[in-house]
C-alpha positions in Angstrom: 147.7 59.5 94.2 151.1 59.4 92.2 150.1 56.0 90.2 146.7 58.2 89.5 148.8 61.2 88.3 149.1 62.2 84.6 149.6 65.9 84.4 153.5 65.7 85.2 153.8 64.0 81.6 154.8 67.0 79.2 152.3 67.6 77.6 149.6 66.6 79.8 147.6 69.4 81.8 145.1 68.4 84.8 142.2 69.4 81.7 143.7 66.7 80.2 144.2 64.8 83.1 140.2 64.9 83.6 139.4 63.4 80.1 141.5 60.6 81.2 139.9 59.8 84.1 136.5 60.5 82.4 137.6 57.9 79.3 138.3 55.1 82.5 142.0 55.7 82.5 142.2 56.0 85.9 146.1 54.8 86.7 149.4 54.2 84.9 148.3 50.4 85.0 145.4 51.2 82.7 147.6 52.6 80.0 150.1 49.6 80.6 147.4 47.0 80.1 146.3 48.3 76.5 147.9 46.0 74.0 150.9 48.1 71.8 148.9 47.7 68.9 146.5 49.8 69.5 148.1 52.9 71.1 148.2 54.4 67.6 150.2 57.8 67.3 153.6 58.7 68.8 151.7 61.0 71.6 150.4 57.9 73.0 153.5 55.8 72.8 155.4 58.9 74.6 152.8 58.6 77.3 153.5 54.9 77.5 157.1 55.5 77.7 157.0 58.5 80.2 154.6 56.4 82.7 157.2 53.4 82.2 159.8 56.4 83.8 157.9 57.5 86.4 157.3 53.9 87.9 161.0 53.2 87.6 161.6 56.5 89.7 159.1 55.6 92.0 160.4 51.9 93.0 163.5 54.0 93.6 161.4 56.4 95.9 162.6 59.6 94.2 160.4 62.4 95.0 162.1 64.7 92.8 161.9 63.7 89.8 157.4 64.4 90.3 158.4 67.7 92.1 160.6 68.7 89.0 157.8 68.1 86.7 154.5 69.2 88.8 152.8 72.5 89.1 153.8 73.6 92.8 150.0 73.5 92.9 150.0 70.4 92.4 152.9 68.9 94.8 150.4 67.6 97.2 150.1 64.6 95.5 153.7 63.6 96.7 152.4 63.2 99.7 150.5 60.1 100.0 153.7 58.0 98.7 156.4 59.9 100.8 154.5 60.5 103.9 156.8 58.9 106.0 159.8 60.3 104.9 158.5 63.6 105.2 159.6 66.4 107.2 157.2 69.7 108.9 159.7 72.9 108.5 159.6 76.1 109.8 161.9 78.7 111.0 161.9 82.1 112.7 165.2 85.1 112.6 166.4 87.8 114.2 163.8 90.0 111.9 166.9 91.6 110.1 167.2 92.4 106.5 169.6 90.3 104.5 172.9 89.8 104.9 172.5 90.6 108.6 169.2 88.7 108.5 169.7 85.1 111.1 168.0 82.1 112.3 167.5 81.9 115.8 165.6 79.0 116.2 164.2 75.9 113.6 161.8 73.5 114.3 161.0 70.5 112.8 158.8 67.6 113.0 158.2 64.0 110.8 155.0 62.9 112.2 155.9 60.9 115.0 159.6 63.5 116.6 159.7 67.1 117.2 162.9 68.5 116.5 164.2 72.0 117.9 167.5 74.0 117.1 168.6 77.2 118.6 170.9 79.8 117.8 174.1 78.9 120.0 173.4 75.6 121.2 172.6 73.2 118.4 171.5 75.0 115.6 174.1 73.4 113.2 172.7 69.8 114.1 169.8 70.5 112.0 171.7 70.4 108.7 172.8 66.9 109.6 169.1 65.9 111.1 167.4 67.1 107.4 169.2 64.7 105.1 167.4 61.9 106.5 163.9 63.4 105.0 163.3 62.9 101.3 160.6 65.9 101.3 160.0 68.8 103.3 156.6 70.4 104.2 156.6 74.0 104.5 154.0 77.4 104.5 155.7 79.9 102.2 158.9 78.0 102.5 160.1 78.6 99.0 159.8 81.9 99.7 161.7 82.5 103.3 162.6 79.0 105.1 164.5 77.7 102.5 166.7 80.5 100.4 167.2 81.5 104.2 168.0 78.1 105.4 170.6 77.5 102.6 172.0 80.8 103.1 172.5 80.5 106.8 174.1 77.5 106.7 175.8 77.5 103.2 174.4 74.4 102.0 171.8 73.6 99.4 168.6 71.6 100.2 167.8 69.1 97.9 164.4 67.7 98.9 161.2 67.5 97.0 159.4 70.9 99.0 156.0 70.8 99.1 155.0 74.8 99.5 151.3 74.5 101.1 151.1 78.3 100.4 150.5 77.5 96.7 148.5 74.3 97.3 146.3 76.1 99.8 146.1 79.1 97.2 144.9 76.7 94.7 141.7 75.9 97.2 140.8 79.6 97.7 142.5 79.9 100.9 145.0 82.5 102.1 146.0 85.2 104.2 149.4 83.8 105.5 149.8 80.7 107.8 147.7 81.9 110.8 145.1 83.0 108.2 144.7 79.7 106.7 145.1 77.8 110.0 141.7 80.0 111.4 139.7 79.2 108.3 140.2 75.5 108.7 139.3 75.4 112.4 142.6 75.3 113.8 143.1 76.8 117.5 146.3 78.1 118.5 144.7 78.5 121.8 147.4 80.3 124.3 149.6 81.6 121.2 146.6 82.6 119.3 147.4 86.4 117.9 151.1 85.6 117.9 153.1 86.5 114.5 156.9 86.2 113.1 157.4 89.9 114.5 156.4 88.2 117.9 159.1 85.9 117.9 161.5 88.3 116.8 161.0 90.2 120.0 160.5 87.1 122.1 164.2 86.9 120.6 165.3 89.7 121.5 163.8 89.3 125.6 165.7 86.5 125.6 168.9 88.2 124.5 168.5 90.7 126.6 167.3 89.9 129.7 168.4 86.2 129.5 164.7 85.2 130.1 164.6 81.5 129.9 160.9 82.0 129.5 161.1 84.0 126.3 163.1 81.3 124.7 160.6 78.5 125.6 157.0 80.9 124.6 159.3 81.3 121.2 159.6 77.2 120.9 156.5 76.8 122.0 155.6 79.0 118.9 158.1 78.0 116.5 157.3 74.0 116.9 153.6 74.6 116.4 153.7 76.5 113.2 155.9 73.2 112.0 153.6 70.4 113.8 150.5 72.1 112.5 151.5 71.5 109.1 151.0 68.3 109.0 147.4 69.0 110.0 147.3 71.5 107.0 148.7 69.0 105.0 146.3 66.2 105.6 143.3 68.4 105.1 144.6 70.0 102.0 145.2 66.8 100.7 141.8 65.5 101.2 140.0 69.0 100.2 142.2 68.2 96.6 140.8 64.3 96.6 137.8 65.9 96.3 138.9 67.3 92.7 139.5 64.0 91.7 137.4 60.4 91.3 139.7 59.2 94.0 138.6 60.4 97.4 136.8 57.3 98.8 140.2 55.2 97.9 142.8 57.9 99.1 141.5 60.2 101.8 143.8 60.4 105.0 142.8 60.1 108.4 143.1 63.3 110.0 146.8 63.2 112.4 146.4 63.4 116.2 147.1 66.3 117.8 151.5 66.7 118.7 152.2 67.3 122.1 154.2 70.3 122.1 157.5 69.7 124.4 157.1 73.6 125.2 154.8 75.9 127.4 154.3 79.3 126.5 154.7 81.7 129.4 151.9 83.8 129.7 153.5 86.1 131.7 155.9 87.1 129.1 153.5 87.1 126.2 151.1 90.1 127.9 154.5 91.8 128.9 155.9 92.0 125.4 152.5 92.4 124.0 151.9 95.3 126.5 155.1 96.7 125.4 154.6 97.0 121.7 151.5 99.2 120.1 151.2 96.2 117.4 148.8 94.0 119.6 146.2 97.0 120.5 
C-alpha cells in the first residue's frame, strides 16, 4: 500500500490523495512515467521529487521515515511492506503510579515466535530481542507500553510503532483493547472478562504466595493481548483497503490462530475473581 500512498507528501491530504486516485494516478510509478515536460508548476515537480525520496527510503527498508510523515491514523499502511519485520507488543506492571510504577512481565510476538519476559528471570533480554524488529504493533502503546518500556529499561525505542488504538479509532471502533477485540468477533474464551487490574493482582498472588499458577494465567494473558494483535492488525488493514481502490490487489489473508505456550488456571482466576468486588 506504500507505492499507493501519497498523503505522507507535505502537502498532500488523503482528500487529496482521493482525487489522485480518481484522476488514475494510482502509484508513484504513474507520476514517474509522465514525461518532465508536462508536470507544469513547482507543486508537481516537488511531488516528483518527494516520491523519488520515498522509493529510495524504501529500497533501504526504512519504516521511519513513512511513520515520521503519516497521520498515526494512517500507519497501517506500513504494514504490508514491513510485515515481516514486525513485532506484536504488549506489557503489563505492578499497577503502581510512576516512579514506583514496574513491568512485570512483556510479551512479544513476530508472527511466527512468541516471546515472554518476566520480572526477575529474563526481563532484560527483551531490550536485546527488540532491535531485531524494524516496527512494532501495539494497542494504546504510545500511550503506556512504550514511555513505560523506555523508562524501565532506560533506553529509547526507535521503531516505526504502529498504535492500532488510533487506526481502529479511525474505523469507529473503541472501547479499549478487549472492547475492540469483542466487536470484531474475537473470543478470549477462558480469559474472557480479564483486564490490566487482573494481572496486576495475578502479580501480586504470585508474589505472595509464590503461586506458579498465577504467573502462568498472567502469561497466558499477557501473550494473547500481544498475539491477538496481529489479528487486529490484519483486519484493520483490510477494513482500511476498503477506503481505497486497492482492496482486491492488497487484502491479507486472515493469520492463523497462535498457540499460546501458556494455560490459564482456572482455579486461580475464580479465586482472585472471588476475592475482589470488581468482577460482580
Amino acid at each position: 500500500m506504500l507505492r499507493n500512498t501519497f498523503c505522507h507528501i507535505p502537502g498532500i491530504g488523503t482528500k487529496s490523495e482521493l482525487n489522485l486516485w480518481a484522476q488514475g494516478i494510482l502509484s508513484w510509478d504513474d507520476i514517474m512515467k509522465i514525461p518532465l515536460r508536462e508536470l507544469f508548476g513547482t507543486k508537481n515537480y516537488f511531488l516528483r521529487y518527494r516520491l523519488l525520496e520515498s522509493s529510495d527510503h524504501l529500497a533501504d527498508r526504512d519504516p521511519n521515515y513513512f511513520a515520521d510523515l503519516l497521520p498515526a491514523s494512517e500507519l497501517w499502511r506500513l504494514y504490508g511492506e514491513f510485515r515481516s519485520v514486525s513485532a506484536y507488543l504488549d506489557i503489563e506492571t505492578n499497577g503502581l503510579a510512576a516512579p514506583n510504577n514496574a513491568i512485570t512481565t512483556i510479551a512479544m510476538y513476530d508472527g511466527r515466535t512468541v516471546f515472554h519476559y518476566v520480572k526477575g528471570r529474563n526481563l532484560d533480554r527483551f531490550v536485546e530481542d527488540i532491535r531485531q524488529y524494524k516496527v512494532i504493533v501495539t494497542y494504546n502503546g504510545k500511550s503506556f507500553d512504550v514511555p513505560v518500556i523506555e523508562n524501565h529499561f532506560g533506553i529509547k525505542l526507535h521503531q516505526a510503532h504502529i498504535d492500532l488504538r488510533y487506526v481502529l479509532k479511525s474505523l469507529g471502533y473503541s472501547g479499549g483493547l478487549k472492547g475492540c477485540e469483542k466487536k470484531m468477533g474475537i473470543d478470549r474464551k477462558e480469559l474472557d472478562g480479564m483486564d490490566g487490574y487482573f494481572a496486576v493482582l495475578l502479580w501480586k498472588d504470585f508474589i505472595a504466595n509464590r503461586n506458579g499458577m498465577a504467573l502462568q494465567t498472567l502469561l497466558s494473558y499477557n501473550v494473547l493481548d500481544a498475539a491477538n494483535l496481529e489479528m487486529l492488525m490484519v483486519m484493520a488493514y483490510n477494513l482500511k483497503l476498503k477506503e481505497t481502490p486497492f482492496f482486491d490487489t492488497h487484502a491479507l489473508k486472515l493469520p492463523l490462530p497462535v498457540k499460546n505456550p501458556f494455560e490459564p488456571d482456572l482455579e486461580t482466576i475464580a479465586r482472585i475473581m472471588g476475592e475482589n468486588d470488581r468482577y460482580f
